[in-house]
C-alpha positions as CSV (number, residue, x, y, z in Angstrom):
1,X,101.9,-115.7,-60.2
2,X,99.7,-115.7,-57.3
3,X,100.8,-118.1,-54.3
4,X,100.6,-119.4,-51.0
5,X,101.8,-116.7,-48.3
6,X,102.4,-117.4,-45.3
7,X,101.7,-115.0,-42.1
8,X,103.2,-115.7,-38.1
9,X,102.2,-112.3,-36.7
10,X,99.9,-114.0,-34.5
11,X,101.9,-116.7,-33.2
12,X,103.8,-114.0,-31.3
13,X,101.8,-115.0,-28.5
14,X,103.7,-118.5,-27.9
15,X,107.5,-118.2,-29.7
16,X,109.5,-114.7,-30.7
17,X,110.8,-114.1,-34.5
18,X,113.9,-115.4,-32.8
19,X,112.9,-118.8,-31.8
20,X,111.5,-119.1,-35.8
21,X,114.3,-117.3,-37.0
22,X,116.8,-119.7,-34.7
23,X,115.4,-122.7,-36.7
24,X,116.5,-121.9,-40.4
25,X,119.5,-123.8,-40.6
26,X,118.0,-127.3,-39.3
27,X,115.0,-126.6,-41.7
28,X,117.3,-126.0,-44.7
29,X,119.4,-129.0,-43.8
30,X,116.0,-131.4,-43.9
31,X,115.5,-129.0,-47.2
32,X,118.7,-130.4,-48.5
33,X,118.0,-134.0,-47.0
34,X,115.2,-133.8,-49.3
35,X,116.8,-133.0,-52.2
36,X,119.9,-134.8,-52.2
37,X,117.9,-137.8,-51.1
38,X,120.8,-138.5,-48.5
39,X,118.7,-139.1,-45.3
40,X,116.3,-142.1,-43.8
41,X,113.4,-142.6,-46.1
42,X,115.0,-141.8,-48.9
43,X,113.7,-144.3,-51.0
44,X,110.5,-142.9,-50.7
45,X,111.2,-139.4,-52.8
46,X,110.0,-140.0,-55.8
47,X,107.1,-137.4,-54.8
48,X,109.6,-134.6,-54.4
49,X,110.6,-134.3,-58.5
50,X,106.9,-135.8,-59.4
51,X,105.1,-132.8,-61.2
52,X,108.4,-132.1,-63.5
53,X,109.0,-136.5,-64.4
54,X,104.6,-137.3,-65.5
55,X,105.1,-139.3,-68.2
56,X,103.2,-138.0,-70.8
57,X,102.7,-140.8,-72.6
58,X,101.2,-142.5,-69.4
59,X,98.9,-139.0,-68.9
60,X,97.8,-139.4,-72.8
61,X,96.8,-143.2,-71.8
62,X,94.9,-142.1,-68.6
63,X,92.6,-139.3,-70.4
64,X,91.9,-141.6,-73.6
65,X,90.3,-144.5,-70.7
66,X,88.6,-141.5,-68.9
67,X,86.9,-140.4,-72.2
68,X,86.0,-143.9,-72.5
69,X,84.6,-144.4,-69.2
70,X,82.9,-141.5,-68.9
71,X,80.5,-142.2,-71.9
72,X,79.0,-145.3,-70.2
73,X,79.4,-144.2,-66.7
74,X,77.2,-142.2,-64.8
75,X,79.1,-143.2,-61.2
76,X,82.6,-144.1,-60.8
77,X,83.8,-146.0,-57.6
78,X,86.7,-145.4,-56.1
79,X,87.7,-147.8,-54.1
80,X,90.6,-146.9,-51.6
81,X,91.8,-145.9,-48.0
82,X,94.3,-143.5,-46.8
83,X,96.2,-142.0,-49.3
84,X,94.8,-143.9,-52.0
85,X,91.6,-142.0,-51.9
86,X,91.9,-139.0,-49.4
87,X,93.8,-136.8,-52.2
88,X,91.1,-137.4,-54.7
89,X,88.4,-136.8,-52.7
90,X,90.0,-133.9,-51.2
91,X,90.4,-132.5,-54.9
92,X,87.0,-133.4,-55.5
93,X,84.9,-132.0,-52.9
94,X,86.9,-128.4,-53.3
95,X,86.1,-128.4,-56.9
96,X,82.5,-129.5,-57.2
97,X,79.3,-127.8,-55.8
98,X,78.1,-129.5,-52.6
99,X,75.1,-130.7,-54.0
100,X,76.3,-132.0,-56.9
101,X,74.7,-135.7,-56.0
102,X,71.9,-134.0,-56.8
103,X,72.9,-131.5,-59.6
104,X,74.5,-133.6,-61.9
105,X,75.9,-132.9,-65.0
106,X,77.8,-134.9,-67.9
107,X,80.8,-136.0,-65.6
108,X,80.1,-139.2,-63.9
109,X,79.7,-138.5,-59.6
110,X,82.2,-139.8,-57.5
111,X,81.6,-142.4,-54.8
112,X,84.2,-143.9,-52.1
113,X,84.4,-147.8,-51.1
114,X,87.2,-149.3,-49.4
115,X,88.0,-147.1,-46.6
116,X,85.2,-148.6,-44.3
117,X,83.8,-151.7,-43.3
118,X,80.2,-150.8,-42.4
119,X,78.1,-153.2,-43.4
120,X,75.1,-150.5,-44.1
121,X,77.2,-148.8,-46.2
122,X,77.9,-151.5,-48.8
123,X,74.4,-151.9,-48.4
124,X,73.0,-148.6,-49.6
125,X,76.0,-148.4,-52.3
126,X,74.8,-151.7,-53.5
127,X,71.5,-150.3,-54.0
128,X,72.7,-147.1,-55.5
129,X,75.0,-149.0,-58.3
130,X,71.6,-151.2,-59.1
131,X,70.2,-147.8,-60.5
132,X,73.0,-146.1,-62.3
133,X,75.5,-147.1,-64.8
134,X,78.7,-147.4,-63.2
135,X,82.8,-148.1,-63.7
136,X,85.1,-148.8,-60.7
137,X,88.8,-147.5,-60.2
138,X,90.4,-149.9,-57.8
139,X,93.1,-148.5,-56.1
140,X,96.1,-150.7,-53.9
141,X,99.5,-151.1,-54.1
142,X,99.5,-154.3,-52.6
143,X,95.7,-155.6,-53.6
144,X,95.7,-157.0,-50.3
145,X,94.4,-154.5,-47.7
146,X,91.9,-155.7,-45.8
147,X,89.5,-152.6,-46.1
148,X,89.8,-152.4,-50.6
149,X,90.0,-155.8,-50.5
150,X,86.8,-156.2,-49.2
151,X,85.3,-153.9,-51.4
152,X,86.6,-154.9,-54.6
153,X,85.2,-158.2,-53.9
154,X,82.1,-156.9,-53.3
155,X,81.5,-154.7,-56.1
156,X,83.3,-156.6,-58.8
157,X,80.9,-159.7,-58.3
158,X,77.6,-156.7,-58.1
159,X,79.2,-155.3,-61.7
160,X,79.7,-158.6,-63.5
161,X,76.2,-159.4,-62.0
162,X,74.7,-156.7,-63.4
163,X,76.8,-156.5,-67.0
164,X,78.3,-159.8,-67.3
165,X,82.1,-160.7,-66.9
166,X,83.8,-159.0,-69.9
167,X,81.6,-155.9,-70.1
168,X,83.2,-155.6,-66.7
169,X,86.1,-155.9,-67.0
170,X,85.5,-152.9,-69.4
171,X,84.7,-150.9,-66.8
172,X,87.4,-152.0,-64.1
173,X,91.0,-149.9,-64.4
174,X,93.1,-150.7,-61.9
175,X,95.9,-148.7,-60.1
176,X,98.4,-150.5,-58.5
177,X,102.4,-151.8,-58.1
178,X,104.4,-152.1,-62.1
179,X,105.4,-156.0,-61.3
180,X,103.7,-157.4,-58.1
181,X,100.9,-157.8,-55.9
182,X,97.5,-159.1,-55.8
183,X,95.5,-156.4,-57.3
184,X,98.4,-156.5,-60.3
185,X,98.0,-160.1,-60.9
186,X,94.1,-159.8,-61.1
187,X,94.7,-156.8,-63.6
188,X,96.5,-158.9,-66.0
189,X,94.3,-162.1,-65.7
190,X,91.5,-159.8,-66.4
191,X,92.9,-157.4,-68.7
192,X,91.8,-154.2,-67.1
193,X,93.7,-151.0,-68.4
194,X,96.2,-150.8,-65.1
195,X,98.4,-147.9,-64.1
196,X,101.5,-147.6,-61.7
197,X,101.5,-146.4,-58.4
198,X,105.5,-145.5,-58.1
199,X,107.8,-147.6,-56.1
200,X,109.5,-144.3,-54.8
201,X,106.2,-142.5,-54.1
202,X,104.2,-143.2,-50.0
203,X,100.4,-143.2,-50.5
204,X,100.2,-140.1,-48.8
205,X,101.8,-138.4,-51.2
206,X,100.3,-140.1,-54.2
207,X,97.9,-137.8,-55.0
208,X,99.8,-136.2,-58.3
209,X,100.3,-139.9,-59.6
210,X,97.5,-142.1,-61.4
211,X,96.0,-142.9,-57.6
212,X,94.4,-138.9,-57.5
213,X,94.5,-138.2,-61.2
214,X,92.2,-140.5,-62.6
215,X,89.6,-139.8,-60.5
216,X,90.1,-136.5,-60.6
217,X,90.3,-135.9,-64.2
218,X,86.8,-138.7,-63.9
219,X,85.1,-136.1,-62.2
220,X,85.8,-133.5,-65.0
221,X,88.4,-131.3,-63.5
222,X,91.5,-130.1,-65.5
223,X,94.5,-132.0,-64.4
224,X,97.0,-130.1,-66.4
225,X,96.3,-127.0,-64.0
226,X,96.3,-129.2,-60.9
227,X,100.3,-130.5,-61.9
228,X,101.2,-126.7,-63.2
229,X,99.9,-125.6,-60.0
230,X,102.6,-128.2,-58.4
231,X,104.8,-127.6,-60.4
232,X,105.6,-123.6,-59.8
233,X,105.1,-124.5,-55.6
234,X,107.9,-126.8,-56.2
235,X,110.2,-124.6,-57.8
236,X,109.4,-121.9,-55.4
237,X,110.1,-124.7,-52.6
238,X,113.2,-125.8,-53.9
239,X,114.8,-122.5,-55.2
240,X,114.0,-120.2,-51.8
241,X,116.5,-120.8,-48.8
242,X,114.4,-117.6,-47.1
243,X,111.7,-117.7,-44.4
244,X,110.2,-114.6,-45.7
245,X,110.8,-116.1,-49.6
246,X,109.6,-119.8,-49.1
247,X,106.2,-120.6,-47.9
248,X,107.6,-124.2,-46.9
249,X,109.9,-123.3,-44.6
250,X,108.5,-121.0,-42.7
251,X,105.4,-123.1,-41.9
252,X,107.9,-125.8,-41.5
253,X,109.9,-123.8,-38.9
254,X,107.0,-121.9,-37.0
255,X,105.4,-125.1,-36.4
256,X,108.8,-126.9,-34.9
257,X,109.2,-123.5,-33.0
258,X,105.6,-124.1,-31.4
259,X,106.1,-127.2,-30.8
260,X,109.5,-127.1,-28.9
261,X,107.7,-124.3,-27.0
262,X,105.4,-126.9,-25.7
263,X,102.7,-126.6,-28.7
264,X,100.9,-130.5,-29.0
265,X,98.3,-130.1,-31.4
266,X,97.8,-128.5,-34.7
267,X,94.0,-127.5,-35.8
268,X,93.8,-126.8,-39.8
269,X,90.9,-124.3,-39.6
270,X,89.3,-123.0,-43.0
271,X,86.0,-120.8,-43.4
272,X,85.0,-122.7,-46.4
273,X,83.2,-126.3,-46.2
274,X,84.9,-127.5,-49.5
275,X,87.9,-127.7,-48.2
276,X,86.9,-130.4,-45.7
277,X,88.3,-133.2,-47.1
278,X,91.7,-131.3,-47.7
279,X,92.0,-131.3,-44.0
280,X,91.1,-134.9,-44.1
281,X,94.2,-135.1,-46.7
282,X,96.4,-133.2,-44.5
283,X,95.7,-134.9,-41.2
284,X,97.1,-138.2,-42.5
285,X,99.9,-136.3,-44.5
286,X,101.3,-135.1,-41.0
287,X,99.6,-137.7,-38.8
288,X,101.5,-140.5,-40.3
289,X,104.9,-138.7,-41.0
290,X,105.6,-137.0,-37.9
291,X,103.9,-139.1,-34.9
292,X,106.9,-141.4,-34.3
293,X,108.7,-142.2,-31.4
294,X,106.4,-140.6,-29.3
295,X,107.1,-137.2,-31.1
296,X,104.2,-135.0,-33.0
297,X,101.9,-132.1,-33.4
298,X,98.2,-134.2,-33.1
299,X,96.6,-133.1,-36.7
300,X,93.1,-131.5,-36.2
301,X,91.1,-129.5,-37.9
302,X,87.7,-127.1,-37.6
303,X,85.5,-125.4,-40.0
304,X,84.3,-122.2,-39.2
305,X,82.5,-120.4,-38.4
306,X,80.2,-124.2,-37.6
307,X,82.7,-125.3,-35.7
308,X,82.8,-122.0,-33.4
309,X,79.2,-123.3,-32.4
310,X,80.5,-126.6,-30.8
311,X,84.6,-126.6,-30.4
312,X,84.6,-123.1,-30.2
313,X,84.8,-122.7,-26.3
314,X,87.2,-125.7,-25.8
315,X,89.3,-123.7,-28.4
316,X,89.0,-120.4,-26.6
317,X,88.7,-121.6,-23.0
318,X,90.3,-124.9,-22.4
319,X,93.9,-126.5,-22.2
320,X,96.6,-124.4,-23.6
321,X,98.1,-127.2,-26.1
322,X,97.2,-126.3,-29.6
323,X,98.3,-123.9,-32.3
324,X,95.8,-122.9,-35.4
325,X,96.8,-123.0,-38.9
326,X,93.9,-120.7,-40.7
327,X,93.6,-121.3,-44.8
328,X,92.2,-118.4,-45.8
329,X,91.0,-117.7,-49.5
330,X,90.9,-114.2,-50.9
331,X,88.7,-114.3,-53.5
332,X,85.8,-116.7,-53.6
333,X,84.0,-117.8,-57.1
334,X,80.8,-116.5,-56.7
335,X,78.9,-113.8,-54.7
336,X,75.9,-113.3,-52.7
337,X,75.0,-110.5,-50.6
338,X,72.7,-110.2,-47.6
339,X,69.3,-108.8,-49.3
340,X,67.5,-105.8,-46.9
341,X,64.3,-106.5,-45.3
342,X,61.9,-103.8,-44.4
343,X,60.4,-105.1,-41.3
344,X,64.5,-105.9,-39.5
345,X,62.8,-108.3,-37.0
346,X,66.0,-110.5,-37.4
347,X,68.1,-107.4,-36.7
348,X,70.1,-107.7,-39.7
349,X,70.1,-105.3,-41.5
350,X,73.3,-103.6,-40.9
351,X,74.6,-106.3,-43.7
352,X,72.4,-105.4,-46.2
353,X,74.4,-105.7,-49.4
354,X,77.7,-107.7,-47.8
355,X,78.7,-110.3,-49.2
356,X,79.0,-113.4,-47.6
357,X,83.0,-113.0,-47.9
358,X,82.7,-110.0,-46.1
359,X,81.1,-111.3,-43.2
360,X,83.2,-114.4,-43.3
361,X,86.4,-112.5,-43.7
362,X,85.3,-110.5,-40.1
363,X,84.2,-114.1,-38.7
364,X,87.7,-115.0,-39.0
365,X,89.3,-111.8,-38.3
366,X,87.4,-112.1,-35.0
367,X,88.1,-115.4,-34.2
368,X,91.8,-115.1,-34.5
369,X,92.2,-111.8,-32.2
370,X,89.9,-113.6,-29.6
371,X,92.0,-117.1,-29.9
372,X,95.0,-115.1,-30.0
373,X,94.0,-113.5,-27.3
374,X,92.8,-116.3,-25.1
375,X,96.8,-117.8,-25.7
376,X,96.7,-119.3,-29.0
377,X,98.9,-119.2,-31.6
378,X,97.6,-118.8,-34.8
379,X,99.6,-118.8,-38.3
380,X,97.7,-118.0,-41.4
381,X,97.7,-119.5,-44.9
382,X,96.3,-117.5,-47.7
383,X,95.3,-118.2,-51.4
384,X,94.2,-116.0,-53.8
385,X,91.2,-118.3,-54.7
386,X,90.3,-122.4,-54.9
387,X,90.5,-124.1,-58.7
388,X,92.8,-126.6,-59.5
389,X,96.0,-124.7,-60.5
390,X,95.7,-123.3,-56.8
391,X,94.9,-126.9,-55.3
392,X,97.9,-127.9,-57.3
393,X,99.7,-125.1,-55.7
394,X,98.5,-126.4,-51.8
395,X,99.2,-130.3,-52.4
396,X,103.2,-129.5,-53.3
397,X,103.3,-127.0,-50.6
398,X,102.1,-129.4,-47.9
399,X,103.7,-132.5,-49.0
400,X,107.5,-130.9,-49.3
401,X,106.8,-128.5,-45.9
402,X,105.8,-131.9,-44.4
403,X,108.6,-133.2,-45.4
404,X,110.7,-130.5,-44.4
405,X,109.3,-130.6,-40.7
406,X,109.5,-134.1,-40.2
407,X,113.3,-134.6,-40.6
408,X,113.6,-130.9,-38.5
409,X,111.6,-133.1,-36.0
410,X,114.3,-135.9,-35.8
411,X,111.5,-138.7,-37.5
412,X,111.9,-140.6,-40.9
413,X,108.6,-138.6,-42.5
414,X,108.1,-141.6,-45.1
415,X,107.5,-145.2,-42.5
416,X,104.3,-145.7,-40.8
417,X,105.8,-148.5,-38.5
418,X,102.5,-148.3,-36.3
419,X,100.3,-148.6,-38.7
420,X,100.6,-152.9,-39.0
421,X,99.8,-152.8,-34.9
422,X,95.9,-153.0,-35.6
423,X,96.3,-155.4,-39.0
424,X,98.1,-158.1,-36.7
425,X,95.5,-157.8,-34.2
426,X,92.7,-158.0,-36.3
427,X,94.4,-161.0,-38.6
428,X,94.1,-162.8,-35.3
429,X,90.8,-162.1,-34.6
430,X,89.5,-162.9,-37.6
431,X,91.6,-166.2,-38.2
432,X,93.7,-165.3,-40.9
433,X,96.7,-168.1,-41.7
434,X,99.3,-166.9,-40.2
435,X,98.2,-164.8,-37.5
């Protein structure tokens, strides 16, 4: 089985193998935290066990309403913010080809509402759902957040415009709380097929529950690799108490190391433009569970080698704050290689018949011994290649070594206390009852 490995050789420049080494026995008591469930936020675990407890029934349910919906659908919205749309999007976009707005194929084409509020963006969707047939996935534990509230109201009135009010609720499946809420009470007045987002599962780390599945499996990608994929990080996770033998801990602990060493802000750098949206994913993952009490690597993230173009000499020049964590991929899908020209008058032609891998692979290369160099850390992440058994494999890994890290930090990784600070503010402003 391939898997995620784990390299710190180039962090050498910040901490020793000491200072890491030093940190195993606070990471394997958050390890233990985790799975004895006896620390704060413990009634937000249900994530940890997740890919060995899907009820298959429930699964059987969800594919029998994708089939359905993808007959009569050539769009499906999904309408959510923060974790209830940033896992299946980040699955998503690393699965499909970029252009496949404009490629499409039998799958319906994902589109996002709910995580903004700009007013030229309903617009233009509004205009895109008056040309294609579309169904909606609403997604909100609560049914009440401002953002998905918004645009529920939005495009339900456009689709019972457009198909009348029981053909859609046909096309309406909602994914919310078992027994409360808005959004749950609308489901049942309405009938639409609804599933659960677990009480014992944050909406960061929702992504392997019916708030990332649905759409993922919408978009034609094979969920039953995505959970395997989970499932083998997670028993490599919990059955390794090793640095060298558990991926988790060791990014867990080189990270804390950095950070103790001074270390403020964490870039998530990858060389391929799919994977975008996974850092997306993984800035809130960290961002919300570790910046507490004024603790907290600052999530960031580059692409490279476009990002060497603009960040590149802040990265290599500027403030010595950060640390990079670089997701390489060893073996991409495809291939193409840089043809030969006759005439040379780009000067190329020393990579005549590379591949673009190649030239990547020595992109990054170079850019770690130069950032290395210039005083930053760098740890490095590798996969054997992106599909959705190895996606599977990354979504574990960084939900439990988030988990890990925040309790090594001192935080509860599973409250977002700051979070409500804005909501009150705006409540206000707007004139809400109340506020």
């Amino acid at each position: 089985m391939e898997t995620i490995k784990v390299n710190i050789k180039h962090a050498f420049n910040r901490v020793s193998e000491r200072d890491i080494e030093a940190l195993l026995p606070e990471v394997l008591e958050a390890k233990r935290h985790l799975l004895e469930g006896d620390a704060a936020g413990n009634d937000f675990l249900g994530w940890v066990n997740l890919p060995e407890e899907i009820d298959k029934q429930e699964l059987a349910r969800l594919k029998a309403d994708v089939a359905r919906l993808a007959e009569k659908s050539r769009l499906l919205v999904v309408i959510g913010i923060g974790g209830s749309y940033l896992g299946a999007r980040m699955v998503i976009e690393a699965l499909q080809s970029e252009f496949a707005s404009m490629v499409r194929d039998n799958q319906p084409y994902i589109v996002y509402a709910g995580h903004t509020l700009g007013e030229d963006y309903y617009n233009q969707l509004l205009e895109l759902l008056d040309r294609e047939d579309y169904s909606v996935c609403v997604i909100s534990k609560s049914g009440t957040t401002t953002e998905p509230a918004v645009a529920f109201r939005i495009v339900k009135a456009h689709l019972e415009k457009k198909y009348g009010k029981k053909a859609a609720s046909e096309r309406i499946v909602a994914i919310t709380d078992a027994r409360r809420g808005a959004l749950h009470d609308i489901a049942q007045q309405e009938g639409y097929p609804a599933y659960v987002i677990p009480d014992n599962v944050g909406g960061r780390f929702s992504v392997l529950t019916p708030v990332g599945l649905f759409p993922i499996a919408m978009a034609g990608y094979n969920i039953d690799r995505l959970l395997q994929g989970a499932r083998d990080m997670r028993s490599i996770c919990h059955g390794n108490n090793t640095l060298e033998e558990n991926p988790a801990l060791m990014y867990a602990a080189v990270r804390n190391a950095l950070y103790r060493k001074g270390t403020k802000v964490e870039m998530l750098v990858s060389c391929q433009p799919n994977l975008r949206y996974l850092a997306e994913w993984w800035k809130q993952l960290y961002g919300e569970s570790e910046g507490k009490s004024h603790k907290g690597l600052l999530p960031h993230s580059l692409s490279i080698t476009t990002d060497l173009h603009s960040m590149g000499q802040y990265v290599q020049d500027g403030e010595r704050l950060m640390m990079e964590t670089m997701l390489r991929v060893r073996r991409p899908n495809t291939t193409v290689a840089v043809p030969t020209d006759e005439k040379n008058l780009d000067g190329i032609n020393y990579l005549t018949c590379k591949s673009l891998t190649e030239i990547n692979d020595c992109a990054a290369e170079g850019t770690i011994q130069a950032h290395v160099d210039g005083g930053v850390p760098v740890v490095e992440l590798s996969v054997d290649k992106i599909d959705e058994y190895t996606i599977g494999q990354l979504i574990y890994f960084f939900e439990f070594a988030c988990g890990v890290s925040g309790y090594t930090l001192g935080v509860n990784p599973f409250d977002q206390p700051g979070v409500e600070a804005y909501k009150r503010n705006m409540f206000h402003l707007l004139g809400k009852p109340g506020f």
